[in-house]
Backbone as CSV, one residue per row, in Angstrom:
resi,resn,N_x,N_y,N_z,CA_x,CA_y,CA_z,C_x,C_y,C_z
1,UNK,-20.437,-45.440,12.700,-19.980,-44.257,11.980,-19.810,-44.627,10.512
2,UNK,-20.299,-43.979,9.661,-20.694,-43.857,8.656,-19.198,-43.761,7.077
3,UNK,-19.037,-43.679,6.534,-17.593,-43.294,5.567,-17.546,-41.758,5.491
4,UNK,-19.071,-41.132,5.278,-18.992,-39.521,5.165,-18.716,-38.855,6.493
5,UNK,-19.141,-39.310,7.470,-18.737,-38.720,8.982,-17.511,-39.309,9.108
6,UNK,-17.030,-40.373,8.417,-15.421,-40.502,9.132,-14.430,-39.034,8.349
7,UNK,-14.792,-39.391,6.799,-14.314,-38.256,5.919,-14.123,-36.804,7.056
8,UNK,-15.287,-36.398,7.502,-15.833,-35.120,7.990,-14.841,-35.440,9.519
9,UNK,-14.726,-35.865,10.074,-14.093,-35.779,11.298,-12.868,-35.875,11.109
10,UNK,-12.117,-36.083,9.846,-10.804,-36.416,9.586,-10.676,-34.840,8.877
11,UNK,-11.294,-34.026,8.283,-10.829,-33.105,7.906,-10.538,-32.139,8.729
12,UNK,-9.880,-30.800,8.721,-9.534,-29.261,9.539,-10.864,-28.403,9.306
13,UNK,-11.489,-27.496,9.874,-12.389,-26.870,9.614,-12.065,-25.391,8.863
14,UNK,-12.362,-25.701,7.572,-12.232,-24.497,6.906,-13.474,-23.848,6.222
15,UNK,-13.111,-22.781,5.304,-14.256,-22.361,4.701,-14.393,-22.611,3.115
16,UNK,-16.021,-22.392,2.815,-15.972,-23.263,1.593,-15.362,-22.107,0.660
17,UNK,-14.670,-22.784,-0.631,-13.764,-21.800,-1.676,-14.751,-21.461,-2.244
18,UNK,-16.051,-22.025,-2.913,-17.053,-21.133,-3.612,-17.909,-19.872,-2.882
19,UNK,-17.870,-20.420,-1.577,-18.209,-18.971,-0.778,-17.439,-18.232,-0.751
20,UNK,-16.192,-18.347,-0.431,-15.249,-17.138,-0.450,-15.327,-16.660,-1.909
21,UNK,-15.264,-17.202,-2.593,-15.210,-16.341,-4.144,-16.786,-15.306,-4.167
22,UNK,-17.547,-16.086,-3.990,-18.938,-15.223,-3.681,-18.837,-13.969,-2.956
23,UNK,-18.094,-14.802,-1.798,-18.269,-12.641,-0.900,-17.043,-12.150,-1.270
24,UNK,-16.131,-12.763,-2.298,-14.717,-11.712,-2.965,-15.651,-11.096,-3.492
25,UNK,-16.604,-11.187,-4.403,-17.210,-10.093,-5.277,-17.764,-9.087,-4.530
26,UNK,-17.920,-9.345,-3.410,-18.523,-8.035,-2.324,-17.246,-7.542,-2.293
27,UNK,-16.622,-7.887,-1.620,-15.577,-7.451,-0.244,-14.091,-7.629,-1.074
28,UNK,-13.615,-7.899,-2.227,-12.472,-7.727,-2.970,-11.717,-9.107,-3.238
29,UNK,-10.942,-9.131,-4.164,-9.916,-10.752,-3.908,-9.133,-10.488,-2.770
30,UNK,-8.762,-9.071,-2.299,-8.029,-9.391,-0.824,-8.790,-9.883,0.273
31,UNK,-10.129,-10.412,0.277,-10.815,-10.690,1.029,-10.071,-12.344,0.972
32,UNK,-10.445,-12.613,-0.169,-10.829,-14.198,-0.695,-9.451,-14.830,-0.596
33,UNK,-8.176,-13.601,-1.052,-7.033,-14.298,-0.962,-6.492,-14.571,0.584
34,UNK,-7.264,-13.965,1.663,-6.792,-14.122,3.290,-7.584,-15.580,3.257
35,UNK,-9.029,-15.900,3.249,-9.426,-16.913,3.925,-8.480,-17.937,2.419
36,UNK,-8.165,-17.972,1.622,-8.336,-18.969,0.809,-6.205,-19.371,1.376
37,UNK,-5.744,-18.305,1.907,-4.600,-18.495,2.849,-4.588,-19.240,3.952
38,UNK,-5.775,-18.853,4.808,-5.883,-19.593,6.251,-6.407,-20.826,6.264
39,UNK,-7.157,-21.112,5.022,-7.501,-22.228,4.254,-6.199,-23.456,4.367
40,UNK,-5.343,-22.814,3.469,-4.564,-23.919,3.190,-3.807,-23.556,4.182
41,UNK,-3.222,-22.936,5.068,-2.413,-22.986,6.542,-3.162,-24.253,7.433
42,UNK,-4.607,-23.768,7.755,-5.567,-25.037,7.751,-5.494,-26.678,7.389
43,UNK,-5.257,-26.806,5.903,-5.162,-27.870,5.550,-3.495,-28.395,5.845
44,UNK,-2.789,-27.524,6.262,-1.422,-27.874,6.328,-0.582,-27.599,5.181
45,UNK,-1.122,-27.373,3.962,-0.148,-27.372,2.782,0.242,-25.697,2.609
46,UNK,1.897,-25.739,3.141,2.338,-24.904,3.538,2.775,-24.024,1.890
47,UNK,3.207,-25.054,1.105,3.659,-24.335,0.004,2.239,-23.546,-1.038
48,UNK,1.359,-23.847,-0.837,-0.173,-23.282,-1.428,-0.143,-22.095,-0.375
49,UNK,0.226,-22.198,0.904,-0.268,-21.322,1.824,0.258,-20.046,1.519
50,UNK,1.890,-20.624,1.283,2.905,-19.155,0.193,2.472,-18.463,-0.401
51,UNK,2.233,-19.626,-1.656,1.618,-18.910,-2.739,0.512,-18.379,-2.696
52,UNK,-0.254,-18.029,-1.706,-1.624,-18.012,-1.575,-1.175,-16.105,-0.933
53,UNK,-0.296,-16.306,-0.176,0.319,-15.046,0.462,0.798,-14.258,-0.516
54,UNK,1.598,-14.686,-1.835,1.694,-13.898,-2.800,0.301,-13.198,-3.705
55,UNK,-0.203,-13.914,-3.786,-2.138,-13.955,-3.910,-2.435,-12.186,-3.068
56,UNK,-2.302,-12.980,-2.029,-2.797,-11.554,-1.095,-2.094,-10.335,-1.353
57,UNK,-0.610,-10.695,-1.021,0.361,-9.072,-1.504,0.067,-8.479,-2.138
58,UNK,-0.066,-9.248,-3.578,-0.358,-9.028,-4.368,-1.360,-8.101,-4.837
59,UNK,-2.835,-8.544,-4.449,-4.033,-8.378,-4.782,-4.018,-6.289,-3.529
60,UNK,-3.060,-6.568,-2.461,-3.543,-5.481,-1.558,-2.242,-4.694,-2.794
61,UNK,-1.316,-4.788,-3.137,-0.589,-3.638,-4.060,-1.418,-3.002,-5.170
62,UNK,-1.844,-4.231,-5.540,-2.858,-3.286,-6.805,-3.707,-2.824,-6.752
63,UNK,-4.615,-2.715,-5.241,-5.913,-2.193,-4.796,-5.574,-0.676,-4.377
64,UNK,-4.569,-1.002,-3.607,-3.728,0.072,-3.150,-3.394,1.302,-4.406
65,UNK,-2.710,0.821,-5.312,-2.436,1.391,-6.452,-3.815,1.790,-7.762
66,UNK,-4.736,1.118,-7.538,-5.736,1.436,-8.236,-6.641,2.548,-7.332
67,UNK,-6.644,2.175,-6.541,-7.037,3.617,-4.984,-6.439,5.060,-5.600
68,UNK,-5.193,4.788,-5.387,-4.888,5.902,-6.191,-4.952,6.463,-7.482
69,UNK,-4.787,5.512,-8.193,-5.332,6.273,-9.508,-6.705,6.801,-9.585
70,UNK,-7.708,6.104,-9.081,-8.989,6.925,-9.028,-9.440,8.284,-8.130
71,UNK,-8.395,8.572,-7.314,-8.051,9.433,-6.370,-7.692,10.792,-6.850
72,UNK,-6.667,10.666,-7.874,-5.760,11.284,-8.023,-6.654,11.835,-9.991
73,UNK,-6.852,10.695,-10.429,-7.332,10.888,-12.392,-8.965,10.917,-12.276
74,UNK,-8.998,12.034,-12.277,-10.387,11.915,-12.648,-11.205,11.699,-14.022
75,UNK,-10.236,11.417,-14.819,-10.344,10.930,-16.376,-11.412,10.167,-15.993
76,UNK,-12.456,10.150,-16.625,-13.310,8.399,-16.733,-12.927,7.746,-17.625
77,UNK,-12.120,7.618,-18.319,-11.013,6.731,-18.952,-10.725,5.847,-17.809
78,UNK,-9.884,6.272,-17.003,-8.888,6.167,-15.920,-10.134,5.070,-15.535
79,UNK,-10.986,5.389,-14.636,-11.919,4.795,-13.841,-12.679,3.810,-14.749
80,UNK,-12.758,3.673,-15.709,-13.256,2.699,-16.771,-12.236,1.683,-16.682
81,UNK,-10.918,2.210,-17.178,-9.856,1.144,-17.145,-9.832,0.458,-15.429
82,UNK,-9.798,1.219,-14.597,-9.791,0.299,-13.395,-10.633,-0.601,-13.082
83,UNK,-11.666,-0.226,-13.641,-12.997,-1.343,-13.422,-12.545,-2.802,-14.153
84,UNK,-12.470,-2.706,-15.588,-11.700,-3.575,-16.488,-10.918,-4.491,-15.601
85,UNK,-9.520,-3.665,-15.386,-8.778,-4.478,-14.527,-8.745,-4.871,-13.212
86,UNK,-10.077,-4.132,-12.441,-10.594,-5.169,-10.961,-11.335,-6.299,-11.500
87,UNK,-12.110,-6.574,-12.949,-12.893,-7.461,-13.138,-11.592,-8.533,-13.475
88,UNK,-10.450,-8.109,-14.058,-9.567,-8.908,-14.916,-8.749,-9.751,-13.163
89,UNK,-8.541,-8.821,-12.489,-8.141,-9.630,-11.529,-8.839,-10.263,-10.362
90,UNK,-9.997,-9.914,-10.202,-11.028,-11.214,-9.709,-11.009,-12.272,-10.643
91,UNK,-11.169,-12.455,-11.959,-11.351,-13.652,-12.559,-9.870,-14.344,-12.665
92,UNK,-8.709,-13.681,-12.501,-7.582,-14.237,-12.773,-7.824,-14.896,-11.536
93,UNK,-7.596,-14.709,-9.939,-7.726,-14.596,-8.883,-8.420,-16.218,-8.756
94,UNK,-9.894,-15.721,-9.097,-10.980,-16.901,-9.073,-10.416,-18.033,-9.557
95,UNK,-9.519,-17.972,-10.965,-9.528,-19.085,-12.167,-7.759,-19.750,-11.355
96,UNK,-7.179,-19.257,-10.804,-5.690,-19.363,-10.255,-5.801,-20.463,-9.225
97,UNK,-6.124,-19.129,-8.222,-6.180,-19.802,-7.035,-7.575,-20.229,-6.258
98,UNK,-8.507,-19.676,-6.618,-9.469,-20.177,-6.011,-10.565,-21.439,-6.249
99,UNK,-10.457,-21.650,-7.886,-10.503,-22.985,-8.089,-9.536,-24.176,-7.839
100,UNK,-8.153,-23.801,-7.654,-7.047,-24.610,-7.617,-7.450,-25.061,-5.700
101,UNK,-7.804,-24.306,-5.285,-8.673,-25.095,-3.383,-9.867,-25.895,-3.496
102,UNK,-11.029,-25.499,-4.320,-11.864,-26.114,-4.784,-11.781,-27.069,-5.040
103,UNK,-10.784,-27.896,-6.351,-10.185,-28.811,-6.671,-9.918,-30.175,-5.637
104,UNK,-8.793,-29.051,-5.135,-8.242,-30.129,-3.760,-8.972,-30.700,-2.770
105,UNK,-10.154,-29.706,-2.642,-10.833,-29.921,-1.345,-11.823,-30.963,-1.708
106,UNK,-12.448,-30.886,-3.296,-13.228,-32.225,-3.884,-12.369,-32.939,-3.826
107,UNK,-11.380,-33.548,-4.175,-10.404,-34.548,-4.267,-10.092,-35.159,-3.236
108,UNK,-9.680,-33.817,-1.920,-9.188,-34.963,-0.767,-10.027,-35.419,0.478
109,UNK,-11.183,-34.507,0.306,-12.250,-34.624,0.981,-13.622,-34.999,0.857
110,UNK,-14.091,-35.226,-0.909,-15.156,-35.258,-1.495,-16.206,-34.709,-1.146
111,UNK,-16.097,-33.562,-0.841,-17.025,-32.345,-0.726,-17.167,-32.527,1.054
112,UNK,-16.646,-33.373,1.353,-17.475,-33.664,2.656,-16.334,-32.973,3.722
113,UNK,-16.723,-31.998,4.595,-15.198,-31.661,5.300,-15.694,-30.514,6.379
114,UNK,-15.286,-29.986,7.311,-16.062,-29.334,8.784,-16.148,-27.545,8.333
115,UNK,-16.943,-27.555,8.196,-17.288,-25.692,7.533,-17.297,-24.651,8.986
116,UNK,-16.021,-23.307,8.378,-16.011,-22.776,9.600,-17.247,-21.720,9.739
117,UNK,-17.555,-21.116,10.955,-18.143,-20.133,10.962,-17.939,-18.526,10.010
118,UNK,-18.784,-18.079,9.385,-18.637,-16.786,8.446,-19.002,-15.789,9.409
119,UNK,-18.878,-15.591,10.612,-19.279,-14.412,11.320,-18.385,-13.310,11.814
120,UNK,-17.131,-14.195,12.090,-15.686,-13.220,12.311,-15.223,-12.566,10.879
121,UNK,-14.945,-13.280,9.639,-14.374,-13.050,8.641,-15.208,-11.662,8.157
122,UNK,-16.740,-11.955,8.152,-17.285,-10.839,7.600,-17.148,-9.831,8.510
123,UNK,-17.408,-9.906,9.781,-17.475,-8.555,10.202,-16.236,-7.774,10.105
124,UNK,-15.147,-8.487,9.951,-13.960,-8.214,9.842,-13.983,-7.045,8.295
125,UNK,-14.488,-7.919,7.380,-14.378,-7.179,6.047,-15.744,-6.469,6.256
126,UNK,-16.319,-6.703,7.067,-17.507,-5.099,7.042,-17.218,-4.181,7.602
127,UNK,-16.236,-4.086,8.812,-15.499,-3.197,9.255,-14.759,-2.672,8.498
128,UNK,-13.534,-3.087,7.812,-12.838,-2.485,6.699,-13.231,-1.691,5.773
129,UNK,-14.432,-2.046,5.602,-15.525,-1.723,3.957,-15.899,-0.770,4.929
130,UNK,-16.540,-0.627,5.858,-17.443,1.256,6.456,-15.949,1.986,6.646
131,UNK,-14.792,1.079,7.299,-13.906,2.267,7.583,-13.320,3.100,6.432
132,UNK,-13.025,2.224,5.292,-12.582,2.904,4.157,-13.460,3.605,3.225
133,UNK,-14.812,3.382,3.268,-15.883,3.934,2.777,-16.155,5.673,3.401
134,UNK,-15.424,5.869,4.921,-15.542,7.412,5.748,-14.534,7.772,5.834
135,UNK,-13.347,6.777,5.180,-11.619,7.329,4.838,-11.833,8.088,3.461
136,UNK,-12.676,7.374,2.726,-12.903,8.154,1.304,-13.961,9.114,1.246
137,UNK,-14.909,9.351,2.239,-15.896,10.148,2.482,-15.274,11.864,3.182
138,UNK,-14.464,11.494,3.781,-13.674,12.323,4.347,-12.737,13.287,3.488
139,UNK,-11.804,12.618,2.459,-11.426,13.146,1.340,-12.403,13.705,0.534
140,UNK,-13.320,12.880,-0.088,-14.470,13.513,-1.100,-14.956,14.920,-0.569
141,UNK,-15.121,14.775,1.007,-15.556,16.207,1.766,-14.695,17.404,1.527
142,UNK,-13.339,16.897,2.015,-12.373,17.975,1.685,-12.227,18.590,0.697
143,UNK,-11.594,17.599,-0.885,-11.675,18.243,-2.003,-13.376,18.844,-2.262
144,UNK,-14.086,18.233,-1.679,-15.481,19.269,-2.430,-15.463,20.437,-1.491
145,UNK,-15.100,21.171,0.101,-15.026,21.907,0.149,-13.807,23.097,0.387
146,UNK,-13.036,22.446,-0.306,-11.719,23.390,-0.441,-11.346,24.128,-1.614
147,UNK,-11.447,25.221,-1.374,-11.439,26.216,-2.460,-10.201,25.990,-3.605
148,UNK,-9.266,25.622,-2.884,-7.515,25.329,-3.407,-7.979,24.073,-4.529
149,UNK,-8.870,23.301,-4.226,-9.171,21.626,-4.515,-10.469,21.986,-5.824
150,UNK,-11.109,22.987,-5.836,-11.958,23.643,-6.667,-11.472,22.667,-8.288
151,UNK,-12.940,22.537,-8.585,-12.433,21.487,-9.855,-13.091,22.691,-11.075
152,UNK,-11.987,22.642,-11.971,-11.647,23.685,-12.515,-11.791,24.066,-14.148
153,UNK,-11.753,23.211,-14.680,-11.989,23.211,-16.089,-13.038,21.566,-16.514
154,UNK,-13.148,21.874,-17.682,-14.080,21.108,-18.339,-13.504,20.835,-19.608
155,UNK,-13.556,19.534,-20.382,-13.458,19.006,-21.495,-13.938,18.572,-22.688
156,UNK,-14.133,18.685,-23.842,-15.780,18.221,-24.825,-17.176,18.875,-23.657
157,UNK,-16.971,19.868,-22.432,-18.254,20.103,-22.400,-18.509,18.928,-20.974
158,UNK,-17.815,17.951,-20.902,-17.924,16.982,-19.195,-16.957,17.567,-18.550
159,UNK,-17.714,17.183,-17.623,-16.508,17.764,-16.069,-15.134,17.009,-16.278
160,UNK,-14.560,17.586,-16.435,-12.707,16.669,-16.355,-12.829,16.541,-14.852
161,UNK,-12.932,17.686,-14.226,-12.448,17.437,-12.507,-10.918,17.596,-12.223
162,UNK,-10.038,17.330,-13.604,-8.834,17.963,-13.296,-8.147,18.873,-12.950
163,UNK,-7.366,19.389,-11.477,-6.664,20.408,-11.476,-5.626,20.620,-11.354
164,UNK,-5.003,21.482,-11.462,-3.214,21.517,-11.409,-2.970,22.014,-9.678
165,UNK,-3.864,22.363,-8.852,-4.117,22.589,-7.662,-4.364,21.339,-6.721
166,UNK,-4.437,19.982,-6.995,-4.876,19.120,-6.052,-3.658,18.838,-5.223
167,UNK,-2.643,18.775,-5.824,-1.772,18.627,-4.754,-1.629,18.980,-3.011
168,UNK,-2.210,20.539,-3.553,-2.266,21.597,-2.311,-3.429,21.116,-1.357
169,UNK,-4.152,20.628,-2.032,-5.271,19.711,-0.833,-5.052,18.843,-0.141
170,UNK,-4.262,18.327,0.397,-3.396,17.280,1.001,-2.996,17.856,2.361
């Protein structure tokens, strides 16, 4: 047995941090902040694992909260600025915590270490992604055919989409 197969049999089987950052850009940093959690639960280091959970809270409050603002403002202001700040918090995200596993995992493992399967995780976040994709399809249906939800005025000449009626669509 070899030094790289001892390395590799001595490590936990996790997943690699540059892949997870890869399919965060699909599937969100709440994607990246769960495996990059079970990651370090994985490696044992419980206090990364915390902070890694604040990572996640985190990342699902402001998704949550940016959901709504695009929901609710149909400003393209509004939706410009959210874009901004989903790009601002993937790269915070990426540059925080997801290089800070990267790091460790070159360091204590030298790249060499047991890679888990990507087949549960994704379908997991491909499930999420169609369900919330016909959670928002479902709304889009409603307000487009509800008379109460009727988008109503116009601004410089573009659709605002704003009404003082959306409430009542609910």
């Amino acid at each position: 047995m070899n030094a790289n197969s001892a390395n590799i049999s001595n490590s936990p089987p996790i997943w690699n941090p540059n892949s997870i950052a890869s399919w965060s850009l699909l599937f969100s940093p709440i994607f990246g902040a769960w495996l990059t959690y079970l990651n370090w639960q994985g490696l044992g280091e419980k206090d990364k694992a915390a902070e890694s959970k604040y990572w996640l809270t985190g990342c699902i409050i402001w998704m949550v909260a940016t959901a709504a603002i695009v929901i609710v403002a149909y400003d393209p202001m509004y939706r410009a600025g959210v874009v901004v700040a989903y790009i601002l918090l993937f790269l915070t995200w990426y540059l925080v915590e997801n290089r800070t596993q990267n790091n460790f995992i070159k360091r204590k493992f030298r790249g060499k270490y047991l890679k888990r399967a990507w087949l549960k995780p994704l379908t997991v976040a491909l499930s999420v992604y169609l369900v919330l994709q016909l959670a928002l399809f479902g709304v889009a249906s409603r307000v487009a055919t509800d008379p109460k939800c009727s988008f109503t005025h116009t601004v410089g000449g573009l659709a605002d989409y704003r009404t003082e009626t959306w409430g009542v669509c609910w």
